[in-house]
N, C-alpha and C positions, 0 to 999 in steps of 0.2 A: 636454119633457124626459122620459126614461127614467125607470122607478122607482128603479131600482140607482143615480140619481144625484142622485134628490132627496132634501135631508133630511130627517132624521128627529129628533124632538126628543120626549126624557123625562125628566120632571119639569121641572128647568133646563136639562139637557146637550143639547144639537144639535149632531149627528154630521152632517159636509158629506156623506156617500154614506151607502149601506146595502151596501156589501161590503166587509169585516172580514176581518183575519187573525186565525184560531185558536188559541189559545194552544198552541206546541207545545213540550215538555221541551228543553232543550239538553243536560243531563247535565252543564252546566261549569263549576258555581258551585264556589267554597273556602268550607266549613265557611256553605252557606247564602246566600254574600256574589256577589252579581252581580259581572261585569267585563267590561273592554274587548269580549268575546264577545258580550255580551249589550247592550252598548251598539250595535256597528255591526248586528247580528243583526234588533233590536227597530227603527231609527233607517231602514234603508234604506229598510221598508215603507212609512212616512209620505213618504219620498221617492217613491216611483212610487204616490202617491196613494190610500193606503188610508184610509179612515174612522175605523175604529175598530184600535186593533195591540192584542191581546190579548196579555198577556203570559205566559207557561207558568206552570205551575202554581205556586203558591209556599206552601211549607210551610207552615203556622202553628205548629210543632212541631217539635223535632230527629226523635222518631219518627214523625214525619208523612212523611217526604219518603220517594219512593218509590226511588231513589239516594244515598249521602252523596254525591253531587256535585251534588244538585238544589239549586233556588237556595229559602228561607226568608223572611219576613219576622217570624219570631218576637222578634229584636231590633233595641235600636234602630243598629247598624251596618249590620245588613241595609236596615233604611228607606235610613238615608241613601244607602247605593251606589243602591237604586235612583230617589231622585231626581235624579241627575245622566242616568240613561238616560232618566225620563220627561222632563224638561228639553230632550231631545236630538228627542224625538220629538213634543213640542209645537212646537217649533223650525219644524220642516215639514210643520205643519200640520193635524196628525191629534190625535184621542183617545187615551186608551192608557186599557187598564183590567189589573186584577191577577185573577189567580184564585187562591181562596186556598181549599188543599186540604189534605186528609189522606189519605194512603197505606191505611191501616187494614192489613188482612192482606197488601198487594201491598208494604207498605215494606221497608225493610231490604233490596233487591235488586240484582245488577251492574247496569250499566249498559250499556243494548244494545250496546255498542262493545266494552264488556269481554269478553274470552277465555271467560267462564264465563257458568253461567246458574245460576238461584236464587238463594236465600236467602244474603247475605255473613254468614258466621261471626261471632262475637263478639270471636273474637282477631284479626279482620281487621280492624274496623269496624263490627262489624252489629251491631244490637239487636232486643231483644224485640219483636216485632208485637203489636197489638191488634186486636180486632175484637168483632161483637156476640157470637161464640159462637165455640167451640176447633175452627174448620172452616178444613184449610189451604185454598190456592189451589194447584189441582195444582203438584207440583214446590218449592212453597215450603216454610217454615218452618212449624208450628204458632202460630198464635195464640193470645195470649191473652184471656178472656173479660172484656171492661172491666164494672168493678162502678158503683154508684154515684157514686162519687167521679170515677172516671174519665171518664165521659160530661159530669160539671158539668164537668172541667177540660178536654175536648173545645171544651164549647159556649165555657169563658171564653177557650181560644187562641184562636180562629174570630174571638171579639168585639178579643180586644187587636188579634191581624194587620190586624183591619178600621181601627182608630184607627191602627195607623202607616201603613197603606193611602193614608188619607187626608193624615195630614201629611206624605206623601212628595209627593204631588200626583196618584195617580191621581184620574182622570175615572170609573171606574166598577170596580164590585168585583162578583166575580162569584163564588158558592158553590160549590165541585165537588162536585156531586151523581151524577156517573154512572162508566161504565169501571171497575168493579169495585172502585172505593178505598172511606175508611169509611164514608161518608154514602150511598153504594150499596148498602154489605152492610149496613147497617140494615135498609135500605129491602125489601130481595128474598127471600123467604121462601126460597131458592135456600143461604142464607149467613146466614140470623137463624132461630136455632131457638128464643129466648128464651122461657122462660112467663110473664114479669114486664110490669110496663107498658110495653117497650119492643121485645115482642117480639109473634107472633100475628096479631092483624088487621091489615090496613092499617094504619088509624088510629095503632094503637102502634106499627107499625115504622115509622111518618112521624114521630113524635115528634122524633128527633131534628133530622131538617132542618127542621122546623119552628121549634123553640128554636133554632138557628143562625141561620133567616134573620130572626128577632124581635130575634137581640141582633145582629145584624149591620146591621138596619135602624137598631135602639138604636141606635148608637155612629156613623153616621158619619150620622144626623138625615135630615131630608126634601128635601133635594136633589138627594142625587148616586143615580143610577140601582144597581136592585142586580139583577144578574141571579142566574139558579139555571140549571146546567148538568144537565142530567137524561140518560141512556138512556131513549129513549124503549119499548125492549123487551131484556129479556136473550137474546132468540135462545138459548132452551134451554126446554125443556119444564118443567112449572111451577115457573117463573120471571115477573119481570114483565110484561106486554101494555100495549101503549100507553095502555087505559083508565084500566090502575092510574097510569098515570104521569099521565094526564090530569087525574085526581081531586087525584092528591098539588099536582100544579102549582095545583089550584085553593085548597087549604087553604094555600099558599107565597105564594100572590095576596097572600089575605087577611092575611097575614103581614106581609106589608110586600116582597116581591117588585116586578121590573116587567115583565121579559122573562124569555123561557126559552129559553135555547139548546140545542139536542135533536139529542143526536147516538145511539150504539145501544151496546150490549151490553160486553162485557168482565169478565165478572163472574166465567164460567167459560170454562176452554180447551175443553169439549164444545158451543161455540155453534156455532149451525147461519145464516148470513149468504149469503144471494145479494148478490153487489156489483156495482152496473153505475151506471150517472152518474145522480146524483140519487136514490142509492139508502133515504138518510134523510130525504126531505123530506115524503114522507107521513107520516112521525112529528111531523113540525113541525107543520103541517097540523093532524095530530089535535086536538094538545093546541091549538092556537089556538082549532078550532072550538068546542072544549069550554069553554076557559076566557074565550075573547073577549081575552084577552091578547097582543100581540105574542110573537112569534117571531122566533126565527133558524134557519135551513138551515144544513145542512152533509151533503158528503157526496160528493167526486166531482165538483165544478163549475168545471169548468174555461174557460169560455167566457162572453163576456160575456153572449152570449145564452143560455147555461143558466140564470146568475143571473137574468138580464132577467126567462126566464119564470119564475122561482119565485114571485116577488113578484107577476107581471104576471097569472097564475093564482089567486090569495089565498091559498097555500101559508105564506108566511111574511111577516116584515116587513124583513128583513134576510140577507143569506148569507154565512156565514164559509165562509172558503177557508184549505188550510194547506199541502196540498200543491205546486199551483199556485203558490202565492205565494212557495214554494223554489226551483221552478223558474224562478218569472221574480217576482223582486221589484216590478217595475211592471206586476204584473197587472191594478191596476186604471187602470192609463193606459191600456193594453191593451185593455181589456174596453170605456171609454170611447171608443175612438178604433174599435171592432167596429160601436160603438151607434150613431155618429156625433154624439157628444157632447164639447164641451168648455166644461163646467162650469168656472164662476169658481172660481179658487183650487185648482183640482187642479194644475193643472203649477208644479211649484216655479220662482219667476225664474228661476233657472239653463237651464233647459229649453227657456224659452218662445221662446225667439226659431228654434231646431229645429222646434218645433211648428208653430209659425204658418207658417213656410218649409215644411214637409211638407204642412200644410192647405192651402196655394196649389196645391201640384205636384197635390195630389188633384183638383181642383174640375173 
């Protein structure tokens, strides 16, 4: 068997593959609240055989979310909508996990679809941004400098989202750590000017995702997998480098972490990014070799045999796909059927009697 089609199992959770769709925003939530969008959106992937469906990022915060149209799980209405999508996606087969983010300086903004770009006004719908220091994001609003208070009531959204995370039914909870939102601009000396324990060295500008993934561990106990999404570089001059990110991934370990999903940069519009297939997978790579921790890829991997070799190389433990998986929702039937592989339990009933009939006409 292929690596991309054996499982993979952490703590308790065994995932039937290791190629995973990417949590990617839809923009289509009402006031936070998933729907039909996001049901058949989330539901086909498990249908053409993906592992693991990540699902887009999910605010833990009304100022979290980087659109008022992003979907939230800060209440408990938001839980329930999305148990009925994770429901739909257990259904056929696959895992689903939640990423649960915060916008920080990037929130309050249209929505790529929308007519306009930047910061939505307050008499439209937009609110105050926050961030470690009063440094916009080209193009946006002015943030604010979150104090004290602010940073505890950070860490405690991060912890509630995680507990209704769990009584909705995701499989796995994952921290947004990278692409310029707040637990980035902590992190990047690029976007944290602070002279207080939260700002300065490493050390201190890790602070905060460190207290996230400790009460994020807290809260939903020692079962269920927790990942941390990191930039594994901001592609802009001093800014972060994969080492720094490798180190933070290793104080995130010891935190109560288990995987890292490592994708690059977003932090400023003057990054500097060569992009060609596989073009983030030596960032995965780094931080594994560093930390001995699984990884995830991503980056441009369109082919069952891109994936094959990432894994099959020691690059990572897993590869998310987002693009790919837009354009062909059963990329990993796909990718399986490249490899010459039909794994138990990937073709849904429905399918299988197509399949077997295709498999004969091949032989």
């Amino acid at each position: 068997m292929s690596q991309l089609f054996s499982p993979l199992t952490i703590r308790e959770t065994t995932f039937r593959n290791r190629l995973w769709v990417s949590p990617m925003c839809m923009y289509s939530a009402e006031d936070g609240v998933v729907n039909d969008w996001h049901h058949v959106h989330l539901a086909q992937f498990a249908s053409g055989g993906a592992g693991l469906v990540m699902s887009e990022a999910a605010a833990v915060s009304p100022e979290g979310r980087i659109t008022p149209e992003d979907a939230g799980i800060w209440n408990d209405e938001q839980r329930d909508a999305w148990a009925g999508v994770i429901a739909s996606v257990h259904a056929r087969g696959a895992l689903v996990g939640v990423q649960l983010a915060h916008a920080g300086r990037k929130a309050s903004t249209w929505r790529p679809f929308a007519n306009q770009d930047g910061s939505v006004p307050f008499d439209q719908g937009g609110w105050q941004t926050v961030a470690p220091s009063p440094i916009a994001f080209e193009g946006y609003a002015t943030p604010q400098e979150l104090d004290e208070d602010g940073i505890a009531k950070v860490v405690a959204d991060f912890r509630a989202a995680a507990r209704r995370a769990v009584d909705a039914g995701f499989d796995v909870i994952e921290v947004h750590a990278a692409h310029g939102y707040l637990l980035h601009e902590f992190l990047s000396p690029l976007s944290n000017e602070r002279s207080d324990g939260w700002g300065g060295s490493l050390e201190n500008r890790a602070r905060l995702v460190l207290d996230v993934v400790r009460a994020v561990r807290t809260e939903v106990g020692e079962a269920l997998p927790v990942f941390v999404r990191f930039s594994g570089t901001d592609s802009a001059p001093g800014g972060l480098e994969v080492d720094d990110v490798a180190t933070v991934a290793q104080w995130a370990l010891e935190a109560g972490a288990d995987l890292f999903d490592v994708s690059s940069s977003g932090l400023v519009r003057h990054q500097r990014i060569e992009v060609g297939p596989g073009y983030q997978v030596p960032l995965a790579a780094r931080v594994r070799e560093v930390t001995g921790a699984p990884t995830a890829a991503v980056g441009i991997i369109n082919t069952g045999e891109e994936a094959e070799a990432v894994l099959a190389e020691g690059n990572a433990d897993a590869v998310f796909a987002g693009r790919e998986f837009l354009r062909d929702p059963h990329f990993a039937l796909r990718a399986a059927s490249e490899l010459g592989e039909a794994p138990e339990g990937l073709w849904p009933p429905q399918y299988l009697r197509a399949h077997r009939e295709w498999s004969k006409l091949r032989r």
